[in-house]
N, C-alpha and C positions, 0 to 999 in steps of 0.2 A: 526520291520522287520517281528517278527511272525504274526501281525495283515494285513501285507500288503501281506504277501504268502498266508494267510487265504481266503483274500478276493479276493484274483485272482483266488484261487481256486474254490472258491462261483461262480464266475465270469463266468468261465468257464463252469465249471458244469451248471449254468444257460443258455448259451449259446450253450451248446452241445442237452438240452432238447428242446428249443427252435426252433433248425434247426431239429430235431428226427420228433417234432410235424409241420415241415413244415409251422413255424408262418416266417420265413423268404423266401416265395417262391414268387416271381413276380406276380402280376396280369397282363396278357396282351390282349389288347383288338383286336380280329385275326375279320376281314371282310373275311366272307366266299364265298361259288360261288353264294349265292340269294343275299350278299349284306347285310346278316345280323350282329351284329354286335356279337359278342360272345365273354365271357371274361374265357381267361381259365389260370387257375395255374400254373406258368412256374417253373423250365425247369420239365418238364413232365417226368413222371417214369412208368406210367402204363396205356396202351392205347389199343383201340380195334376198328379194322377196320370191314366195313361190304361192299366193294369192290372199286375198284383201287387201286389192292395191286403193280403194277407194276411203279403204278405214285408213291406212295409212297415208295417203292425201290429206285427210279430213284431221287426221292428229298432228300429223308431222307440218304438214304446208308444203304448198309446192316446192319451196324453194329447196327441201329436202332429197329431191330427187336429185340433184346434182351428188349425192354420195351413193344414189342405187346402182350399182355396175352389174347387174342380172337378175333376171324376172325366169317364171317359167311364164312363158309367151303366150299359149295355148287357153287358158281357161279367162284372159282377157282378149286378145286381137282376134282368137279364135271364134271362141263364146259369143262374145260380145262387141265384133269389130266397129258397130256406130258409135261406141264410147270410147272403143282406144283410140278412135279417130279422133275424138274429140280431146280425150286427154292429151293426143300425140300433136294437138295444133298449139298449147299451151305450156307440153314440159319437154327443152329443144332435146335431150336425150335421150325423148323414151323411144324414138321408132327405131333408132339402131341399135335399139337394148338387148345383149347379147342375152341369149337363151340356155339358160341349166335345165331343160326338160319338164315334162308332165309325168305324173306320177298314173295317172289313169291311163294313157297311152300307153306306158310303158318305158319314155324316152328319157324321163328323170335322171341325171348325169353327175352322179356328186364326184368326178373328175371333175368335170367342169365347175363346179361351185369352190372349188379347191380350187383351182388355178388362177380362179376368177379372185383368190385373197380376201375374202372378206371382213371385217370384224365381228359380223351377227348374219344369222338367218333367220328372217322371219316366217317361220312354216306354218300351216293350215294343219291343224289337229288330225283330219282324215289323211293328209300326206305321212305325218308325225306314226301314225300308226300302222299305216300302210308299207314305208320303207325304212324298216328297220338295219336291214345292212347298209343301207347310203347313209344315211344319220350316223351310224356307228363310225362310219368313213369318216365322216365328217366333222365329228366329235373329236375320234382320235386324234386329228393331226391340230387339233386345238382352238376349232372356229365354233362358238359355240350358237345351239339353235333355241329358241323362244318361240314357243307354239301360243298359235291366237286361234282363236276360236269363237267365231260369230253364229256358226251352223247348227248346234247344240241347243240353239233359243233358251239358254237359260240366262236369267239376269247375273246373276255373279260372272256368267264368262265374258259377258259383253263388256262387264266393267271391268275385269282383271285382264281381257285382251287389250282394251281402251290404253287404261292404265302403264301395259307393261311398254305397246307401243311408245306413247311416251316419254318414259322413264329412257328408254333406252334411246330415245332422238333427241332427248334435251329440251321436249316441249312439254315438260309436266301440266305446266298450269294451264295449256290449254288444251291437254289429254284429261284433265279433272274436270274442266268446262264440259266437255262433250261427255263424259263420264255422268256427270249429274243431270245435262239433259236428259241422258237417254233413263236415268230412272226417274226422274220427275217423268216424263214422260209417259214409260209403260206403266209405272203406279198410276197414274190418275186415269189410264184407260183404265184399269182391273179396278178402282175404284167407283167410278162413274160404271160398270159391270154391273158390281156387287149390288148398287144400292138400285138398280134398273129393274130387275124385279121381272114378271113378265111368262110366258109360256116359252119353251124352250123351241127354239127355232131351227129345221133340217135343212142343213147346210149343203151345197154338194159342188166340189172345188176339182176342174177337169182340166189337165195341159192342151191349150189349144197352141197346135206346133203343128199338126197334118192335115188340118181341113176335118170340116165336120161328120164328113165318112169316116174317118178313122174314131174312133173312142180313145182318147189320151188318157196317159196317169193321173190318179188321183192319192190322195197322200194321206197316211194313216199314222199318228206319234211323233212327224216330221213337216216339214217345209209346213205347207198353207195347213196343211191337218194338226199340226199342232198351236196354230196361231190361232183357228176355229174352236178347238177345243177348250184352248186357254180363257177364249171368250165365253164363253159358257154354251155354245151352241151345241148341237148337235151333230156328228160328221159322218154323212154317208156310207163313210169309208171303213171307216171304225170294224173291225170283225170281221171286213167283206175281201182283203186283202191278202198275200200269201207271206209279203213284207211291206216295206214302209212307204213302196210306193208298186202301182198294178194301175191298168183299166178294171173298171167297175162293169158288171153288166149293164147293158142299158136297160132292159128289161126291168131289171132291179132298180134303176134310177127313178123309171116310170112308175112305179109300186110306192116306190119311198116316198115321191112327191114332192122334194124340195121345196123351205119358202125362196131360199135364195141360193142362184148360180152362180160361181165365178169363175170365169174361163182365164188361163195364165197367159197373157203372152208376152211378145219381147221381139228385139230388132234380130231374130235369128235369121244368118244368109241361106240360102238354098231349100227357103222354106214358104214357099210363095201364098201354098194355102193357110198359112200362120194367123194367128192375131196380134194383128199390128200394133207395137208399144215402145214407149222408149223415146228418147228425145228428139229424133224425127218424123215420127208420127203425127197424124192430124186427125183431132175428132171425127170427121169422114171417111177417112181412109181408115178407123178405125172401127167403128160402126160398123162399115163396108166390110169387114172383115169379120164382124161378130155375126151378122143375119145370116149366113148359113145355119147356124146353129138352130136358129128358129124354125126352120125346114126340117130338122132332124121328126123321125115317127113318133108322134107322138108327143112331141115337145110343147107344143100350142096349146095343151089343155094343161099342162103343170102351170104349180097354183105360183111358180117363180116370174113365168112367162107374161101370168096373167096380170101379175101386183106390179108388174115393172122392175122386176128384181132380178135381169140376167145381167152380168158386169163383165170387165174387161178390168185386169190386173196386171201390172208390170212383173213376170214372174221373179225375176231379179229383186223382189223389194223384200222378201221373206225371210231371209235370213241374213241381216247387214246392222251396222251403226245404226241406218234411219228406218231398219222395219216395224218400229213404231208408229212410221205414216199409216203404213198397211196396218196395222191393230185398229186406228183410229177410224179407217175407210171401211173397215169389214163393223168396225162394231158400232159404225152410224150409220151401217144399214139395217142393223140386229136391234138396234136402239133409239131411232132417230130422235124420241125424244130426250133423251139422257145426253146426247149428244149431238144439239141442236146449235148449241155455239163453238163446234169444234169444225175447224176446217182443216181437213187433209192435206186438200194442195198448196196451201198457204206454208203449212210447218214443211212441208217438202221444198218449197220455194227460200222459204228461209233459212232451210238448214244446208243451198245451195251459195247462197248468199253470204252467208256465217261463213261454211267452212271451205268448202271447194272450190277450184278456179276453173269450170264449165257453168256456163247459164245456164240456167234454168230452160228449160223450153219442152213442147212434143205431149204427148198424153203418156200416164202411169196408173190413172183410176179414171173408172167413168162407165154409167150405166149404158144401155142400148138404147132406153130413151131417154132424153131430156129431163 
């Protein structure tokens, strides 16, 4: 009896050092957004995003954050500080979330991301390709990376990003959930499209970020110009551009004649003459911020002006999990009849609801007038 408690004890003790040093952790093989195939150590304890922090919210759940131990800071707090505000009131670790760098700035630090020990990294496809010697770093020493990709607006990446997020947090079934939304979703816009029928409609999509003096970017193969496109419209931009995004001349705006405006905007700081959007925002203060626009030369006689068809657009909404709100916003203006019983702000309201732990609140679509 003393040699069989003995040896349970051995047993055990063997068995408790065992799972300490992580010899009992899964190997799982996650297909990421290129397709790649990537084998990461499950179930994951220590991970570090470098952006789509809000897909990863939305798959993983808040509660996930307690294993994030570094962000690249910059293209949320920066970008976007009235959201991280708002994520920063609900996840107690993210405001002291140490920082591995931006890859656009330059500060991108895969020392850091290495010290920081991770099990996964979840990188952004334009990061993934952009810093090829930090990856290599970072590969080498055996932390492996899983590129997601929301930016590319093609449906297979939305779902294989969806998906691999997931896979690799341990929330499959309800990374499949959002997964199937989002193509139930953008099919039955392109469907409701197809069967719309109609004379093809000239779109013309402007970043309002500087005040109505300035002529902002317009998007040609990418962000809103691919989402106009997809829809069947027409896009001013198209052919007019040197890449995939430029000002347009205005001159040429006025020749073109748009049926419908959409001016981008978002809660940018240091940006006063901006269009106001984003979850602090108020239809007033929004508004307020579009009627410059209608002073622009010439503006008052395009035929957008004239149908009630200038808009205000959350530029954030184009390229994400939920930029199917936006397909649905743009193309029940392009279609009102086709999509008479669809409401934008509602599925936007519900898919805050469903999946993320910020309210709902503020303006993301909305005409100039009523």
């Amino acid at each position: 009896m003393y040699r069989f408690k003995h040896f349970m004890r051995a047993l055990l003790c063997t068995l408790a050092t065992l799972f300490a040093l992580g010899s009992w952790a899964a190997t799982t093989e996650i297909t990421d957004a290129l397709g790649r195939k990537v084998v990461v150590r499950t179930p994951v304890q220590r991970v570090v995003i470098n952006f789509n922090y809000e897909e990863f919210t939305a798959v993983a759940g808040k509660d996930a954050w307690a294993k994030v131990v570094g962000i690249s800071r910059a293209p949320w707090e920066g970008w976007r500080p009235a959201i991280f505000k708002r994520y920063s009131a609900v996840i107690p670790n993210l405001q002291a979330m140490p920082d591995v760098g931006h890859s656009e700035d330059g500060t991108f630090s895969a020392e850091k991301v290495i010290a920081l020990k991770p099990d996964v990294v979840f990188m952004a496809e334009w990061t993934y390709k952009s810093l090829q010697t930090a990856r290599e770093q970072i590969e080498a020493v055996g932390i492996p990376i899983v590129v997601i990709d929301y930016n590319a607006q093609l449906l297979e990446r939305h779902l294989s990003s969806t998906r691999a997020l997931g896979k690799v947090m341990g929330t499959e079934a309800r990374a499949e959930e959002l997964a199937q939304l989002y193509e139930r979703e953008y099919k039955n816009v392109l469907a409701r499209v197809a069967k719309a029928g109609g004379p093809r409609k000239k779109v013309y999509v402007e970043l309002g970020q500087a005040g109505s003096e300035t002529v902002g970017n317009s998007y040609s193969g990418t962000m809103w110009g691919k989402i106009v496109t997809t829809l069947g419209a027409e896009n001013l931009a198209d052919g007019k551009l040197p890449g995939p995004w430029g000002p347009l001349n205005a001159e040429g705006v006025l020749a073109a004649n748009p049926d419908l405006i959409f001016m981008a905007g978002s809660s940018w700081v240091n940006k006063p003459k901006a269009v106001r959007m984003g979850y602090d925002a108020t239809p007033e203060a929004t508004r307020k911020s579009l009627e410059p626009y209608v002073q622009r030369p010439g503006w008052a006689n395009l035929r957008a002006l004239k149908t009630g068809e200038l808009h205000a657009i959350e530029h954030g909404l184009c390229r994400t999990l939920f930029d199917f709100v936006a397909m649905q916003y743009i193309a029940k203006r392009l279609y009102p009849d086709a999509f008479r019983d669809v409401d934008p702000e509602a599925s936007l309201r519900s898919y805050h609801e469903k999946y993320l732990p910020v309210a709902y609140g503020g303006v993301w679509m909305l005409p100039l007038k009523p």
